[in-house]
C-alpha positions in Angstrom: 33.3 44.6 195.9 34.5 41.2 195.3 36.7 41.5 198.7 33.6 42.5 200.2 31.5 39.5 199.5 33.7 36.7 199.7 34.3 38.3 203.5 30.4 37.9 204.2 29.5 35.3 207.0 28.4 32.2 205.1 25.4 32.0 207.0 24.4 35.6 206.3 25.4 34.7 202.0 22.9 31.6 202.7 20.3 33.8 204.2 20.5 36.3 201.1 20.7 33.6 198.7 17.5 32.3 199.8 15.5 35.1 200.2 12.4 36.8 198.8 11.1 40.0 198.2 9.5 39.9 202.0 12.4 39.0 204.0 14.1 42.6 202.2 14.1 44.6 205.5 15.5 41.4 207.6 18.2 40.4 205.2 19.3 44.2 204.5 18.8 44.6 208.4 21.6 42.2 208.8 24.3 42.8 206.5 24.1 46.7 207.5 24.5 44.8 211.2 27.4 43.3 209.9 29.2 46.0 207.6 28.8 48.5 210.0 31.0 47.1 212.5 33.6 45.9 209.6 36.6 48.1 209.6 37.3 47.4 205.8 33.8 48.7 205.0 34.2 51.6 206.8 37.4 52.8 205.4 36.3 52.5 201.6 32.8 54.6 202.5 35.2 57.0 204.3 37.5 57.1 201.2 34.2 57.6 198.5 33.2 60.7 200.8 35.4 62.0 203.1 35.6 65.7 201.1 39.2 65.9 203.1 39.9 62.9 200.4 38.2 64.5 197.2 39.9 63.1 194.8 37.8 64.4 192.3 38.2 67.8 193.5 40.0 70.8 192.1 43.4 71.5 192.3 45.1 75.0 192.0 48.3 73.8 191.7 47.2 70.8 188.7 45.7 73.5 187.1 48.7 76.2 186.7 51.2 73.0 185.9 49.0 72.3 182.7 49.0 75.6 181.8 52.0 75.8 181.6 52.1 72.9 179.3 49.7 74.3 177.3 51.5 77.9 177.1 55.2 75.8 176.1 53.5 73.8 173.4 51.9 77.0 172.0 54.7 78.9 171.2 55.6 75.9 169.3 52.8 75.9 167.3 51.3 73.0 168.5 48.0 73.3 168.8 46.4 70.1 169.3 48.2 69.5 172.4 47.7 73.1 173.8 44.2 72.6 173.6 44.4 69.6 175.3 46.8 70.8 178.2 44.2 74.1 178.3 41.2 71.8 178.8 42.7 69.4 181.4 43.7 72.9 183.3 40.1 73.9 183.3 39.2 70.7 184.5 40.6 70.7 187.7 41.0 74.7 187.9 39.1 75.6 191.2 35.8 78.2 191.0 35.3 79.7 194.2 35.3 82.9 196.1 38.2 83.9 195.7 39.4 86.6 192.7 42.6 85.2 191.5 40.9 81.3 191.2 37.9 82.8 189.0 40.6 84.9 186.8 42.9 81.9 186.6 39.8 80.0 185.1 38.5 83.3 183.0 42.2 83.1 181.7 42.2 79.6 180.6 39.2 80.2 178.8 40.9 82.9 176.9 44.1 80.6 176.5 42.2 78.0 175.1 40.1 80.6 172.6 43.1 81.9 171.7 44.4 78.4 170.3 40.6 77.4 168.8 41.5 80.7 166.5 44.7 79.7 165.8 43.1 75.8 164.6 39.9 77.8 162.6 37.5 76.9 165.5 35.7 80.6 165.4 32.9 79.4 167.0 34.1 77.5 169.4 36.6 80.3 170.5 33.7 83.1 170.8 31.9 80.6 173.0 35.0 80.1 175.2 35.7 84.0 175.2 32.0 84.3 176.2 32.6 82.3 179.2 35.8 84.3 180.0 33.3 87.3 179.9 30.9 86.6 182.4 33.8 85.6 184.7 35.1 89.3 184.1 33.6 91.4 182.5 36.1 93.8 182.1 38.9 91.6 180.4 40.3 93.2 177.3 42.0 90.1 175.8 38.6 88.4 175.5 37.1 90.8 174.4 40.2 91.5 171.5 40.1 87.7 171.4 35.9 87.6 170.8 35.9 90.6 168.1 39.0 89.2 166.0 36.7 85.8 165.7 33.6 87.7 165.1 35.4 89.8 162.1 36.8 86.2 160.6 33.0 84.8 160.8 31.7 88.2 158.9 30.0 89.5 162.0 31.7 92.6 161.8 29.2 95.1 163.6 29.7 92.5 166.8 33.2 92.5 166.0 33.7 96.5 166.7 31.8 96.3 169.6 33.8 93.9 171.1 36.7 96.0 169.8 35.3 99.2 171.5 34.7 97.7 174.5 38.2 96.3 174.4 39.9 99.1 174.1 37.5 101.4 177.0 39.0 98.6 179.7 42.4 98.0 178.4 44.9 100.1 180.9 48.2 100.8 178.5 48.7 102.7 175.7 50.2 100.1 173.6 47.5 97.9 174.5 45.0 100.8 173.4 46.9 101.2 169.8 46.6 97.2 169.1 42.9 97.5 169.5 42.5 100.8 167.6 44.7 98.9 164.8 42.8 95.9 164.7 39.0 98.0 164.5 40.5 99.6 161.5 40.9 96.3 160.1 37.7 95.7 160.5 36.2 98.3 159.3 38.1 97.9 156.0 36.7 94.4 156.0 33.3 95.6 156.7 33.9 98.3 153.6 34.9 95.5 151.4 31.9 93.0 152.0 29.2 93.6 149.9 26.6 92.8 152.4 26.5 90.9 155.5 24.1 89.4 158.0 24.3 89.0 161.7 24.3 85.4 162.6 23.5 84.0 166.4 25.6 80.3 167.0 23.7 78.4 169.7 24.5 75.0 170.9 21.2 73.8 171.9 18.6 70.8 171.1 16.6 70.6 168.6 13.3 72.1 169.5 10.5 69.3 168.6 8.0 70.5 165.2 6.1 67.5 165.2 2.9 67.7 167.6 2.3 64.4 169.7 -1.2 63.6 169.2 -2.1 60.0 169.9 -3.9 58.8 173.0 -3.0 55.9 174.5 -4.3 53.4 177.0 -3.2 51.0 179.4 -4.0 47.5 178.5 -3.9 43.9 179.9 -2.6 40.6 178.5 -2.5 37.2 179.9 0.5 37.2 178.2 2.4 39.9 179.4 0.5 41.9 181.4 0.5 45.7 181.8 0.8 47.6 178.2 0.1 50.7 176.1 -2.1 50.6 173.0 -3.7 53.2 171.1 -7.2 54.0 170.7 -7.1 54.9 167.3 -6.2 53.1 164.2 -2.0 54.7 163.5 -0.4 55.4 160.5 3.2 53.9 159.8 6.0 56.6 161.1 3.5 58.3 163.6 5.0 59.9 166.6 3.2 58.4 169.3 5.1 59.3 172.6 7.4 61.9 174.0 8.8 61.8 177.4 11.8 63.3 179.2 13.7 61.0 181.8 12.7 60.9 185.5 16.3 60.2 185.9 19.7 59.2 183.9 23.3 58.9 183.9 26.7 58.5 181.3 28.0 55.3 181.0 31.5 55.2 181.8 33.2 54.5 178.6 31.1 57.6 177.4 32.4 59.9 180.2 35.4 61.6 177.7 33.3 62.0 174.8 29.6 63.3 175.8 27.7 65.7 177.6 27.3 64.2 181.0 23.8 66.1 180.9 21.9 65.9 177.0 24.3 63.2 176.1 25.5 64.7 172.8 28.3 64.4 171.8 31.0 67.1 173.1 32.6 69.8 171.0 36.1 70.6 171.4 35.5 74.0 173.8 33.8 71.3 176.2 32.8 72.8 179.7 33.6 71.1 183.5 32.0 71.0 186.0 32.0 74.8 188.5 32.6 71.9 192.1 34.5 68.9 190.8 36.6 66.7 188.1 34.0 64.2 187.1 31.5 65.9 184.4 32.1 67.7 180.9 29.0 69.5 179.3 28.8 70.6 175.6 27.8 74.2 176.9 27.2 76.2 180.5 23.7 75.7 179.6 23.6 72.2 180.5 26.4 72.4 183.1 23.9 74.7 184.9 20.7 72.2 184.1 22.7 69.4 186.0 23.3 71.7 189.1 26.3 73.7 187.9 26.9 77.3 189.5 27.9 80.0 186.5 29.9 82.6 187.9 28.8 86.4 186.6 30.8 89.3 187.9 29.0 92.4 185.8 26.6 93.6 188.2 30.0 94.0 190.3 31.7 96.0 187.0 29.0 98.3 186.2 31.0 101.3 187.5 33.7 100.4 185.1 31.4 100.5 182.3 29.4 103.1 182.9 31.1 105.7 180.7 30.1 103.9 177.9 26.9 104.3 175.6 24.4 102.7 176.2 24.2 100.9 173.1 27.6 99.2 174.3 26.3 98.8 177.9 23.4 96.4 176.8 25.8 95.0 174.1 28.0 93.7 177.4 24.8 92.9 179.5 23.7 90.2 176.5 27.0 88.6 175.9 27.6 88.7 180.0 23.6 87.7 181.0 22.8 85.9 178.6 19.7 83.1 178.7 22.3 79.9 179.2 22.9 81.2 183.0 19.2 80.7 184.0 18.1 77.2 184.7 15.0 75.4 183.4 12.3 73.5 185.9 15.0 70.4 186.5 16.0 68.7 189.7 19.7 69.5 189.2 21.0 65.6 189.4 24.5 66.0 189.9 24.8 68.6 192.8 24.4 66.0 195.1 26.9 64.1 193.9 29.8 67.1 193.9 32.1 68.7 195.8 34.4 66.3 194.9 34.0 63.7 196.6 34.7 60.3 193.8 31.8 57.5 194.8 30.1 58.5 191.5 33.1 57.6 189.4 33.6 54.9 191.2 30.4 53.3 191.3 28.8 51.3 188.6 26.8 54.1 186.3 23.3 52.0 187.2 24.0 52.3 191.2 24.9 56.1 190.4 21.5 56.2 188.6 19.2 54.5 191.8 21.5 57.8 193.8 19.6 60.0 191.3 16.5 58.3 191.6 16.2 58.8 195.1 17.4 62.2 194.9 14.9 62.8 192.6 11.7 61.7 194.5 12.9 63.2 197.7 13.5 66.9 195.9 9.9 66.4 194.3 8.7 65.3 197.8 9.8 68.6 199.5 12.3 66.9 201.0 11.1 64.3 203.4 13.6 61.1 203.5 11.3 59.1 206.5 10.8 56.9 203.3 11.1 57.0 199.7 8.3 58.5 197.7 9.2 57.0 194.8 5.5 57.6 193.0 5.0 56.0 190.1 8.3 54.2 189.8 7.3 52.0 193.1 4.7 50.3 190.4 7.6 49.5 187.8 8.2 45.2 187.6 11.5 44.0 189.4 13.0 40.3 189.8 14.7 40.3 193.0 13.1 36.7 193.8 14.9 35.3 190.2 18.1 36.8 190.9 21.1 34.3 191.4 22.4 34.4 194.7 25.4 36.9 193.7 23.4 39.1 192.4 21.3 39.4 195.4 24.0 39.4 197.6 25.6 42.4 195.5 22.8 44.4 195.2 22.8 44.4 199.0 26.1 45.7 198.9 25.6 48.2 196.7 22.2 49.3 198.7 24.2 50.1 201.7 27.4 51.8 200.1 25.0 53.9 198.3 23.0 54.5 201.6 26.1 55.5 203.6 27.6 57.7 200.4 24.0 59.9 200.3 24.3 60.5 203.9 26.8 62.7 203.0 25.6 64.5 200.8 25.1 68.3 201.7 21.4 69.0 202.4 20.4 65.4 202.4 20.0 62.6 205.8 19.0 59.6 204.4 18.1 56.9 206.7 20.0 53.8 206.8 18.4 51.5 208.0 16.7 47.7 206.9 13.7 49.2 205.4 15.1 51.9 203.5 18.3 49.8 202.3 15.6 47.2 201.0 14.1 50.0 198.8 17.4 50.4 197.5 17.5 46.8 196.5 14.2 46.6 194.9 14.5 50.1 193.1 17.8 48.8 191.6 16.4 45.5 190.5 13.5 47.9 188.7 16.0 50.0 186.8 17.9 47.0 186.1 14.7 45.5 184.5 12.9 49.4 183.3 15.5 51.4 182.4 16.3 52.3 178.8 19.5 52.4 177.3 20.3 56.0 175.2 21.8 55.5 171.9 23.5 58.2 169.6 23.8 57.1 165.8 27.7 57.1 164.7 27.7 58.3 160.8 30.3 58.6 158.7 31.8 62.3 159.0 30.5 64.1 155.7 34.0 65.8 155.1 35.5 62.3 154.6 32.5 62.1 152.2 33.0 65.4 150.2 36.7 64.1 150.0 35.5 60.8 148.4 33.3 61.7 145.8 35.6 65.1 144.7 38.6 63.2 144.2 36.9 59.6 143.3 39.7 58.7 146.1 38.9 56.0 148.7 38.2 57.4 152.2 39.8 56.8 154.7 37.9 53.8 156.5 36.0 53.4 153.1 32.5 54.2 152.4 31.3 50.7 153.5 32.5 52.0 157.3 29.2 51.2 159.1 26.7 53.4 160.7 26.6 52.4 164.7 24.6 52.8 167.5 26.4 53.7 170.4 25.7 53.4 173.5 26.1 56.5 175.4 23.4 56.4 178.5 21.0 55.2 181.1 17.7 56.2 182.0 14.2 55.8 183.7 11.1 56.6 181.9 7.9 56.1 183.6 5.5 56.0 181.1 7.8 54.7 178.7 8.4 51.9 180.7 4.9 50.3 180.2 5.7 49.4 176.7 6.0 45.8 176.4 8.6 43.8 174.5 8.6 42.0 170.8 11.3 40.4 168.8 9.3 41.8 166.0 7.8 45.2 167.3 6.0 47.6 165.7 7.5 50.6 167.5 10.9 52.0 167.2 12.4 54.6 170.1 15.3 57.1 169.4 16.5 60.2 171.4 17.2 63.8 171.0 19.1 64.6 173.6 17.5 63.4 176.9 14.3 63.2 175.8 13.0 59.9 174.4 10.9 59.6 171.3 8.8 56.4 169.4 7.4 56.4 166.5 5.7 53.8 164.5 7.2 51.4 161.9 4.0 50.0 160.5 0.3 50.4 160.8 -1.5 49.4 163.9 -4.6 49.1 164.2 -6.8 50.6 167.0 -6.4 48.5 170.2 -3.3 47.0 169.1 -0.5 46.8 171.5 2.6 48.9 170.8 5.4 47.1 171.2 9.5 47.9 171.4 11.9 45.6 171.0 14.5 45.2 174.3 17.3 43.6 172.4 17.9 41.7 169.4 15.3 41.3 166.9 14.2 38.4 164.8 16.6 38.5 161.9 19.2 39.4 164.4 19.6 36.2 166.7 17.9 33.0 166.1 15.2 32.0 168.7 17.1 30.4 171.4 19.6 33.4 171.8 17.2 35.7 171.9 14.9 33.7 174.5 18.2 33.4 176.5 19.4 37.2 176.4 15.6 37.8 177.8 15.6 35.5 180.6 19.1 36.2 181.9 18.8 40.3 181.2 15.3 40.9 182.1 13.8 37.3 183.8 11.1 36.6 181.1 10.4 34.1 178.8 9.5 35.8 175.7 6.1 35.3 173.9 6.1 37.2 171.5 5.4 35.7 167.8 8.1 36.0 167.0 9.5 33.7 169.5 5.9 31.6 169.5 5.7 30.9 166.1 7.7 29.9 163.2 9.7 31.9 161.1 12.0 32.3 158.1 14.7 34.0 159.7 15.1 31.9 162.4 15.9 28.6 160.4 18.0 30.2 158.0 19.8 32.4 160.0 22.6 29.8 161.3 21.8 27.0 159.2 23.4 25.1 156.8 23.3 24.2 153.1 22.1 20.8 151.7 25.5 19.3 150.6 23.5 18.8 147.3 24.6 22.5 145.8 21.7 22.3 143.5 19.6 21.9 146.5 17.9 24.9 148.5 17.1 22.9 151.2 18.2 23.8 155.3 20.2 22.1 157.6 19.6 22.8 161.1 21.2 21.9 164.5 19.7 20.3 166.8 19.3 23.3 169.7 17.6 25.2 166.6 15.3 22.0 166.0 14.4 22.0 169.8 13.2 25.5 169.9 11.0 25.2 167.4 9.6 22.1 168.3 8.7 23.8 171.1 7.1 26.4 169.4 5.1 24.0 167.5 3.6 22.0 170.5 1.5 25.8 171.4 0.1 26.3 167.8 -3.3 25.3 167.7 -4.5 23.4 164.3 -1.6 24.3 161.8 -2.5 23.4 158.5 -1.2 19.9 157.2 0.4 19.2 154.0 1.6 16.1 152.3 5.1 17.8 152.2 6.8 20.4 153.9 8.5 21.3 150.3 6.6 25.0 150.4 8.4 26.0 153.3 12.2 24.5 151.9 11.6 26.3 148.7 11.5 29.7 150.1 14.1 30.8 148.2 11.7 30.9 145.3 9.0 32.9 147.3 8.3 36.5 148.1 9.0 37.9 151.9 4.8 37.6 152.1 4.7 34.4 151.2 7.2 33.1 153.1 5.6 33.4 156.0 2.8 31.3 155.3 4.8 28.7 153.9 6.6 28.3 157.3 3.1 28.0 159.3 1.5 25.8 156.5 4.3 22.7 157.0 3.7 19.5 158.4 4.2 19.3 162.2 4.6 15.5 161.9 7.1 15.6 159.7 9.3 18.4 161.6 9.0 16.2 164.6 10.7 13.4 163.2 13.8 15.6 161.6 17.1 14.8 163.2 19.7 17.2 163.0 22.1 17.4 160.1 19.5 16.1 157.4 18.6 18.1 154.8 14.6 19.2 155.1 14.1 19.5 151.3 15.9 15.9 150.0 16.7 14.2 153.2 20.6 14.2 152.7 22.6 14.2 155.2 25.5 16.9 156.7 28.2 16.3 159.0 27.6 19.2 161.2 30.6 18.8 163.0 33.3 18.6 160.4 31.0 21.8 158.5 31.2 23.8 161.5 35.1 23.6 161.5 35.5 24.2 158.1 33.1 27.3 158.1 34.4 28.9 161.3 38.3 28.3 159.5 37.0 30.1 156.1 35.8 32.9 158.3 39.3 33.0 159.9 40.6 33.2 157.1 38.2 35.8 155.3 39.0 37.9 158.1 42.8 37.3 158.2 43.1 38.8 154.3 40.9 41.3 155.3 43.0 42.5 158.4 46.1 42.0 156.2 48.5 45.1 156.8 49.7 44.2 153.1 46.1 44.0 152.2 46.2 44.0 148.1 43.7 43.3 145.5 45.4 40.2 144.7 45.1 38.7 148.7 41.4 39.5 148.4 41.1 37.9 145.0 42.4 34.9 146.6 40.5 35.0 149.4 37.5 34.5 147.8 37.9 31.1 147.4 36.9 30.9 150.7 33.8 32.6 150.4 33.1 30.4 147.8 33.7 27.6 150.3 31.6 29.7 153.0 28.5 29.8 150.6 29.0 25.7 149.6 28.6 25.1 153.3 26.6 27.4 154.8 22.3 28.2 154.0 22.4 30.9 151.4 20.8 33.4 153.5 22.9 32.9 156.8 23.9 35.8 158.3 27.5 34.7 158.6 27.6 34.8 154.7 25.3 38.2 155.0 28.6 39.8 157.1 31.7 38.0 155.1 30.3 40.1 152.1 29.8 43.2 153.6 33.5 42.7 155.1 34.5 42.0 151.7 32.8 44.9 150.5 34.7 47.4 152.9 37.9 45.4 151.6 37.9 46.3 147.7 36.6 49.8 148.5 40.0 50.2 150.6 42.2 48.7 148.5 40.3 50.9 145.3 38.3 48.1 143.2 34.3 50.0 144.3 32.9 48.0 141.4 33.3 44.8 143.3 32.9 46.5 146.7 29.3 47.8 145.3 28.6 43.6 144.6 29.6 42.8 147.7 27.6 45.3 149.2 24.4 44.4 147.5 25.3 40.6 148.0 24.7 41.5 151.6 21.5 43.6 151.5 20.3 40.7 149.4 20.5 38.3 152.3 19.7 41.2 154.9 16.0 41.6 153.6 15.4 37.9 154.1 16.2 38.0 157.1 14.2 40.6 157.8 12.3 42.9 155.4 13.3 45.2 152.8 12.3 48.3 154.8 14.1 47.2 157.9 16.1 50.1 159.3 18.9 47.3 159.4 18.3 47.3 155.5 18.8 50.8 155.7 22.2 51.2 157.1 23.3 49.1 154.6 21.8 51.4 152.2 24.0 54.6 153.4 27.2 52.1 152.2 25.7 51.0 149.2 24.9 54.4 147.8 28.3 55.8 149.0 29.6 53.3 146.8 27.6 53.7 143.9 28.3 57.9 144.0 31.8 57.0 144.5 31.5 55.0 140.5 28.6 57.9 139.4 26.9 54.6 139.1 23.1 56.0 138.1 21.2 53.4 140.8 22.8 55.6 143.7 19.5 58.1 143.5 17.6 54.9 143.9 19.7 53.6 146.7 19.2 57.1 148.4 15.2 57.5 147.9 15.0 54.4 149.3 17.4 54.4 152.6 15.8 58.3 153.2 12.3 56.4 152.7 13.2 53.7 155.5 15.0 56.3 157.8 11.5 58.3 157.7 9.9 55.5 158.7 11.7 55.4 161.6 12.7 58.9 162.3 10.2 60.8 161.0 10.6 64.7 160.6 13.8 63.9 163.0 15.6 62.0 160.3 17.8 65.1 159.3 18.5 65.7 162.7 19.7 62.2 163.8 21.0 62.0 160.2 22.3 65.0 159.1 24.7 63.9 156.3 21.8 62.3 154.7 21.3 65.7 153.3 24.7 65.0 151.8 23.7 61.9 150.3 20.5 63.3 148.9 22.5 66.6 147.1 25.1 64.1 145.8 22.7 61.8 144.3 
């Protein structure tokens, strides 16, 4: 790409550079004049599609040398890597026509069962002799392989099917006497169990409980223009919206280690793609959904099965046919991208995602490619005309790669062309601007938990280990897209699976706007960052109140403390000063004071009240402040020289803390720089906020929990300042806290744990369990 642009006429850079949405066609126009006639650009579209290329294809050859590998480290009892070399095989081991490549894979798949048993995986191993089975049907070894894990999991009347059928396809003798050995087994096992119940493993999504009931309505600021509210007064954690993805894609460092189709993450019997080397799935079920072929070979078997009863017949049907081969009413988004050709991994994920966009609208638009239909995503915002020069250049780039890649796709002639290129670039400026980013929730594993609290033993990455969001995907949602932004919104959105969900996080009243927050919240950033992160991500200056009018969190959040240490008062810098002398030449009629004293004594007020205190000051008197005086008593701070000295106790917080000879003597003596941290800094900065929760996670490695459970609460302290005591943020913070305190048996961990389940329900609703399901832990525990 870069080689590409700085080999652009200068003229032609000049022309982009300057151009609107209206000159699209003519710019476009010109640089596909251009590229097509370059002979660099036409050997790296050639090397993205030419199939003769395919270097994401399959590979026969690949496939039978990791086998091997896998088969060597095996018989050496080494598990871990056989299941790796196994998986790689199946990765690039080919699907076709052709017998011996379909039993090569159907053998893997046994291989690989075959060392899930040996690692206590049961279910994973049925699942992978399942997909052994509908490859060939008549394959004794799964079916040996799939009744041995049925018997260990107590399913024992499945297990002597599987056994029965086993031995009716097995050709030798021996063979036949292994099977009859092993249903005796069984049977004694059976015998010997006083009762037990069939159980059915699936690996799908959560099916939804919670009706969606609200109504909403389109509404129109000044402000911000186009937005959804609700016609009816809502209650705090209401579900208010639902809505699977018109389109979406993995990002790249999530490629390993989720579902390329529902995102989740994947198991350890993870599933490739039937055509190429690019996707794993968690199951054939959404392998299939994403435009997957599942080969099934028992309607060409039936003779050989025909002997048996009939019970055993339909047995073979349902683990052969069963509901994962059939595909659900979705445009299958990666077919077009298969075969094995390699521009999808090469691409960036959000040009991949405009490919599936466009695939998208032409499928639901029988087909015709004259000109995008694009329906309802043509209305979606864009900011092509704000766009630095690179970027537009880029984006014209990227339009016409991705132009010539889908014109050779199978089934598919895409124009290329000035006008359709130009859609490109504006539907890639709207995703850029409308798309959402998918987030799973990273909790700490709950047998690292039982291990904790049995042996009162700190776990490994101690119970302080944080709860993340991680980003795992990218995706358009049309109606979802109309919700406006607020740093302080009143509307939180999560996913299960694909399919996008918000709820709620206070009452709104009827006519309200509902309102998400695009990136970081008040509390999170001060004002200026987040106004920044807006204009440069999504070309808006933010109006929210949060960013409009004054608050606590953004004074205290990077300030400074009064160099009088029996003083409360702020220090502030002087960009912080700026921004909200900004917001205070748009508030109409503040309330004067004679002092600005109720807003410097917050620390004495409730969260309620601080709010009021901060609007109720004297704009006079904030307009005269300078930078590095104290707004309480007027002293003076050398900013400078206290910005050195803070950043270098921080260094040095974090040096003790990364210690390899970590001890509880280093962090004893490291906290004479936190002292020195909380002399300098504003008590509730959220520098201070993280040095305790890092020194929290310290002593809870290095075994001293009753400090770590101080530390911890040091930082919630300062957390629901910031921003409120039932802020999800608070929240996560919670799930250390009470980790801690179960760890001691300290009696506020029940406490701890109503309250983080209380905030999570806010947010989650009925879902909770489901995105947190060691909460449950948590809850038994306490």
């Amino acid at each position: 790409m870069e080689k590409l642009k700085s080999l652009v006429p200068g003229t032609l850079k000049q022309i982009i550079a300057e151009s609107i949405t209206d000159d699209l066609p003519s710019t476009c126009s010109s640089l596909l004049d251009f590229l097509i006639h370059f002979e660099p650009f036409q050997q790296m579209v050639k090397d993205l599609t030419d199939p003769e290329v395919a270097l994401c294809g399959k590979s026969k050859e690949g496939a039978l040398e990791s086998k091997h590998k896998g088969n060597r480290c095996f018989l050496k009892s080494d598990y871990a890597n056989a299941l790796d070399f196994y998986t790689q095989a199946l990765r690039v081991a080919p699907m076709d026509a052709h017998e011996a490549d379909r039993n090569l894979v159907a053998t893997l798949y046994v291989n690989r069962a075959s060392v899930l048993q040996k690692m206590g995986l049961v279910r994973e191993c049925v699942r992978d002799c399942n997909r052994a089975l509908r490859i060939s049907s008549n394959y004794a070894k799964a079916w040996f392989r799939r009744g041995k894990a049925n018997a260990a999991m107590g399913r024992y009347e499945d297990a002597i099917r599987d056994l029965d059928v086993a031995k009716s396809v097995e050709a030798s003798d021996g063979g036949k006497k292994q099977i009859e050995s092993e249903i005796k087994v069984v049977l004694d096992q059976q015998y010997r169990a006083a009762s037990s119940s069939r159980q059915h493993n699936q690996n799908d999504s959560i099916v939804l409980d919670e009706p969606q009931q609200m109504k909403l309505q389109c509404v129109t600021t000044p402000e911000k223009g186009k937005g959804l509210a609700s016609m009816v007064d809502i209650l705090q954690a209401s579900l208010v919206h639902t809505e699977d993805p018109f389109a979406t894609i993995i990002l790249k460092p999530c490629r390993e280690t989720h579902c390329h189709y529902c995102l989740n993450e994947l198991p350890v019997d993870k599933v490739p793609c039937t055509s190429c080397s690019i996707p794993w799935y968690c199951s054939q079920k959404c392998c299939i959904e994403a435009g997957g072929e599942i080969c099934c070979d028992y309607p060409n078997n039936r003779s050989i099965h025909k002997y048996l009863s009939d019970d055993l017949q339909r047995y073979i049907v349902d683990t052969t046919l069963n509901a994962d081969s059939e595909r659900a009413n979705q445009i299958p988004e990666h077919k077009h991208e298969c075969n094995g050709v390699h521009w999808p991994a090469v691409l960036p994920s959000e040009i991949v995602l405009v490919g599936r966009v466009l695939v998208n609208s032409i499928i639901k638009s029988g087909g015709s490619t004259d000109r995008f239909n694009l329906g309802a995503i043509s209305d979606l915002s864009h900011h092509y005309s704000r766009m630095s020069p690179e970027s537009k250049l880029e984006l014209h780039i990227y339009a016409t790669v991705l132009s010539c890649c889908l014109q050779h796709c199978n089934g598919f002639e895409v124009p290329i062309n000035g006008i359709s290129i130009s859609q490109i670039v504006i539907l890639t400026s709207q995703i850029r601007v409308n798309s959402m980013t998918i987030v799973r929730m990273k909790f700490p594993d709950h047998h690292e938990l039982e291990d904790q609290f049995g042996n009162l033993s700190p776990w490994k990455g101690g119970p302080t280990s944080n709860v993340e969001q991680v980003r795992v995907g990218q995706a358009i949602y049309t109606s979802a897209s109309l919700f406006n932004h607020s740093c302080q919104p009143n509307i939180h959105a999560y996913f299960l699976s694909r399919t996008l969900h918000i709820r709620t996080t206070e009452f709104v009243a009827a006519g309200c706007p509902l309102e998400l927050s695009y990136g970081p919240q008040v509390g999170q950033w001060d004002c200026k960052d987040r106004v920044k992160f807006l204009e440069d991500e999504y070309s808006f200056r933010c109006q929210c109140t949060g960013c409009s009018k004054m608050n606590f969190s953004d004074l205290v959040l990077n300030a400074f403390h009064c160099v009088k240490l029996n003083c409360s008062g702020i220090v502030l810098e002087s960009s912080v000063i700026n921004c909200e002398k900004e917001k205070l030449k748009h508030l109409p009629n503040i309330i004067n004071t004679d002092s600005i004293d109720s807003l410097l004594q917050a620390e004495e007020l409730n969260i309620d009240d601080i709010s009021k205190a901060v609007n109720d000051m004297q704009i006079n008197s904030f307009f005269q402040l300078n930078p590095g005086y104290c707004l309480k008593c007027g002293t003076y701070r050398d900013l400078e020289s206290s910005s050195v000295a803070a950043n270098n106790c921080i260094r040095r917080l974090q040096n003790s803390i990364d210690s390899k000879t970590m001890s509880r003597t280093t962090l004893l003596g490291a906290l004479s720089s936190l002292g020195v941290l909380r002399s300098t800094l504003h008590a509730y900065n959220r520098k201070i906020a993280e040095a305790e929760d890092n020194f929290a996670q310290a002593f809870c490695l290095v075994g001293e929990l009753q400090s770590a459970m101080e530390h911890c609460k040091a930082s919630i302290e300062i957390l629901e300042k910031l921003y409120n005591c039932n802020h999800i943020v608070v929240g996560y913070e919670l799930v250390k806290l009470s980790s801690i305190q179960l760890s001691l048996r300290d009696s506020g961990a029940v406490d701890s744990i109503d309250r983080l389940y209380q905030i999570f329900s806010c947010y989650y609703g009925s879902h909770t369990d489901v995105i947190f399901p060691d909460l449950q832990f948590l809850r038994r525990e306490g």
